[in-house]
N, C-alpha and C positions, 0 to 999 in steps of 0.2 A: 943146510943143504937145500937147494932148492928143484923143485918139483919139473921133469921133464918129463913130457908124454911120447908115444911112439903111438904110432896108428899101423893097421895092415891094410895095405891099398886092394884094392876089386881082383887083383890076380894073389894075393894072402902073401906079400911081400911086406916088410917089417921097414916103416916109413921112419925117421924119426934121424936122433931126440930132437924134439921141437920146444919151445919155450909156449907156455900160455898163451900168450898175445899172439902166436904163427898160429896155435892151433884157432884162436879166435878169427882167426883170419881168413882160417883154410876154410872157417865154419861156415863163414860170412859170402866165401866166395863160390858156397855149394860143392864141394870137394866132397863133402860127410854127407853122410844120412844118418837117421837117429839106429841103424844098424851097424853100425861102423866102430869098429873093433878097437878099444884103446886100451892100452897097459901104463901105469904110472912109472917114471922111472927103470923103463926096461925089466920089469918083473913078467915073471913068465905066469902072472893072474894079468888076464884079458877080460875085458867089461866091455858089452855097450855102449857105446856113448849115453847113450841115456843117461847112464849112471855119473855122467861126471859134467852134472851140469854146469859149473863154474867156466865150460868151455861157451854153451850156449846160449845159456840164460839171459846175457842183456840184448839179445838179439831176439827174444821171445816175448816178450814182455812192449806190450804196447805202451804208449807215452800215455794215453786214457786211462788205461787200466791201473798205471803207475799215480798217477794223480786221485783215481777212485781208491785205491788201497791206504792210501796216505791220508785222505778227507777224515774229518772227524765226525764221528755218529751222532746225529742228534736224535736220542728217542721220540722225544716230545714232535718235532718236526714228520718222525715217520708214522705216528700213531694215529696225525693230524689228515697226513696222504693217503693212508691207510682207507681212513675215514671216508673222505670226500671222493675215493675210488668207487670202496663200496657202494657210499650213496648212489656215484649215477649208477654203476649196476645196475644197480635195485631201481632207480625210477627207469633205466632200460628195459626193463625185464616187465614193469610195471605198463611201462606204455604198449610195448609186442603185445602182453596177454588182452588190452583192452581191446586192441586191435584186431586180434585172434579171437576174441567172444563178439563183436562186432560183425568179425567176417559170418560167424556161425549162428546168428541170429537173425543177420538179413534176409536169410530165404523163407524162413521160419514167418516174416512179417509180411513180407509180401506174398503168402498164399491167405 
């Protein structure tokens, strides 16, 4: 048996049965909000859409995002980033303070 959803439209009228791919559609075309009322199968248990993300999900999901998810981790490669972050940090933080004991010395010498 396969799965049909109904929706209730913004006046709480009982929309449907739609197939997957029309609710993908309707989702696509800004009909839903993630408030938007759907029951599986005409069953009198109504859910959020939230809850039945197989309607919105490939519309949510950026192409980057999808490429970053899939990449493979390289520890070694992060530990390395990590690393050479930190360092400038630190010679950041290193050159302000010289500059900041600089500022607060030179009045000190010219009196």
């Amino acid at each position: 048996m396969d799965n049909k959803y109904y929706y209730l439209d913004g006046y709480g009228n009982v929309q449907g049965p739609f197939w997957l791919s029309v609710m993908r559609n309707l989702w696509n075309s800004g009909r839903f909000t993630m408030s938007t009322e759907v029951s599986l199968n005409g069953t009198e248990h109504w859910q959020r859409i939230e809850f039945h993300p197989e309607i919105f999900e490939n519309f949510v999901k950026m192409p980057t995002l999808n490429r970053i998810t899939r990449a493979k981790s390289d520890p070694t490669r992060l530990i390395v980033w990590t690393a050479v972050l930190f360092l400038a940090y630190a010679a950041y933080l290193l050159v302000n303070m010289a500059r900041d004991m600089e500022k607060k010395q030179a009045p000190a010498l010219q009196k």
